[in-house]
N, C-alpha and C positions, 0 to 999 in steps of 0.2 A: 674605667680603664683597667683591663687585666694583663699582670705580668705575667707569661709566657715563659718559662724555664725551657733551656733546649734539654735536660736530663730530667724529666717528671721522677726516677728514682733518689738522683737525689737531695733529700728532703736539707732545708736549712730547720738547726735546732732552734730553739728561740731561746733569744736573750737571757742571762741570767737576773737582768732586772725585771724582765716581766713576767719571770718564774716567781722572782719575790712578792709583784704585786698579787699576779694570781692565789699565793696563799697565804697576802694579807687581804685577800677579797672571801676569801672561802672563811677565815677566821672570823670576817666582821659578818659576816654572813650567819656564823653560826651564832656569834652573839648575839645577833638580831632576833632569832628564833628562840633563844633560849632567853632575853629578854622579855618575848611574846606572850612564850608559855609561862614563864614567870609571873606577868603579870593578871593570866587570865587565871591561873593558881591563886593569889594575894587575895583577887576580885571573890571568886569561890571561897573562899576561909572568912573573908569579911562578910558575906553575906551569910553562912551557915553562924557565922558568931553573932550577928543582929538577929537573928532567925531567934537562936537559943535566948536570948535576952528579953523574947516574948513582940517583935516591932513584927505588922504583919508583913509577909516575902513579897507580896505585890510592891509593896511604896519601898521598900529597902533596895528589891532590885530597880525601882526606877530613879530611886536619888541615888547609887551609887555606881548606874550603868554612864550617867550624866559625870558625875565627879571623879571615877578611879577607874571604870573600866576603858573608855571610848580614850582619852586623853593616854592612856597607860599603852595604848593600840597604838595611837598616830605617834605617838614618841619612838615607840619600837622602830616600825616602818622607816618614819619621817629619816630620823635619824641616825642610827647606825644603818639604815637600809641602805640611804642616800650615800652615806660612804661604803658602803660594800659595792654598791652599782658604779661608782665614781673610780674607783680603785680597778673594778673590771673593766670599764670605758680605758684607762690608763694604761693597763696591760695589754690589752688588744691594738691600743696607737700603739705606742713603745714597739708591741714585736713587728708592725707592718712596716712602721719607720725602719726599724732595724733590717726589717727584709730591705727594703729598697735601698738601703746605702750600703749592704752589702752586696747587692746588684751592681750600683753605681761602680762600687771600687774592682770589680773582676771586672766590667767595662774599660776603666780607666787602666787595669794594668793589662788588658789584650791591648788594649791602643797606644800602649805604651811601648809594649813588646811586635809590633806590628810599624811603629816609627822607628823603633831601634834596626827594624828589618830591611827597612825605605833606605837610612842612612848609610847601614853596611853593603846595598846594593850599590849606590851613588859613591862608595869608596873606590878608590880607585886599588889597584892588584897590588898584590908585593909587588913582584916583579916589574912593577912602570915607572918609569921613568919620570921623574918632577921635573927635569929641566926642563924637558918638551911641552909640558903641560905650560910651564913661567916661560917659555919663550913664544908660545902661540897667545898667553893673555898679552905680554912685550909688544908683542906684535899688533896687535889690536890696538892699544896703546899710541905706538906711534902713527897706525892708519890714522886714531882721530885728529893727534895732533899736524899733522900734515894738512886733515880739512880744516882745521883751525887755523892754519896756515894762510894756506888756500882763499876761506874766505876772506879773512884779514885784508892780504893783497886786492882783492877784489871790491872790495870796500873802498880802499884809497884810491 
């Protein structure tokens, strides 16, 4: 379901909170990446130093692609990835929420400003007269008492 703006110019800014998330998502984001390369740098160093140590490269890169590189990967991702993605997911609710209750409330004050319009139509003038008005309810009044009367009598 899409909301429909009657002014496609002009734009609603977003939230100041999900400006926050937004650039604690870019942050975890970058530390993710810099986590990545970090550890595929660590992986490179350890294996160029078992190398110099005389271990042949074949068996070195396969026991330490199993123990430091592959687990040093899903860490990165897994986890600050996961809150970088989580944080984005949160900023993109937050600002839609925020679009639609800021919808909600310029509805509620037209409708507001639009019953204030209803009221001041059904007022009645300076100029008019209240007794006339209280003597035509009065009047009303004692029609029904009279049928109240009426049937009473009729009753008995």
């Amino acid at each position: 379901m899409e909301l429909k703006e009657k002014n496609p110019a002009e734009k609603i800014k977003p939230p100041v909170s999900s400006i926050v998330l937004y650039v604690a998502f870019s942050v975890t984001a970058l530390l993710a990446l810099a986590s990545l390369i970090n550890t595929i740098i660590i992986y490179s160093n350890n294996v160029d130093h078992y190398v110099k140590m005389g271990y042949p490269a074949a068996e070195v890169i396969k026991q330490l692609v199993q123990t430091q590189l592959l687990p040093g990967i899903f860490e990165s991702i897994a986890i600050t990835g996961g809150i970088a993605i989580i944080l984005l997911g949160a900023g993109i609710i937050n600002h839609k929420i925020s679009k639609c209750l800021i919808l909600l409330n310029r509805n509620e004050v037209s409708n507001e400003a639009a019953e204030e319009l209803v009221l001041e139509e059904n007022m009645p003038a300076e100029g008019t007269d209240f007794t006339t008005l209280e003597e035509t309810t009065e009047g009303n009044n004692e029609d029904d008492q009279d049928k109240k009367d009426e049937e009473d009598n009729l009753k008995q």
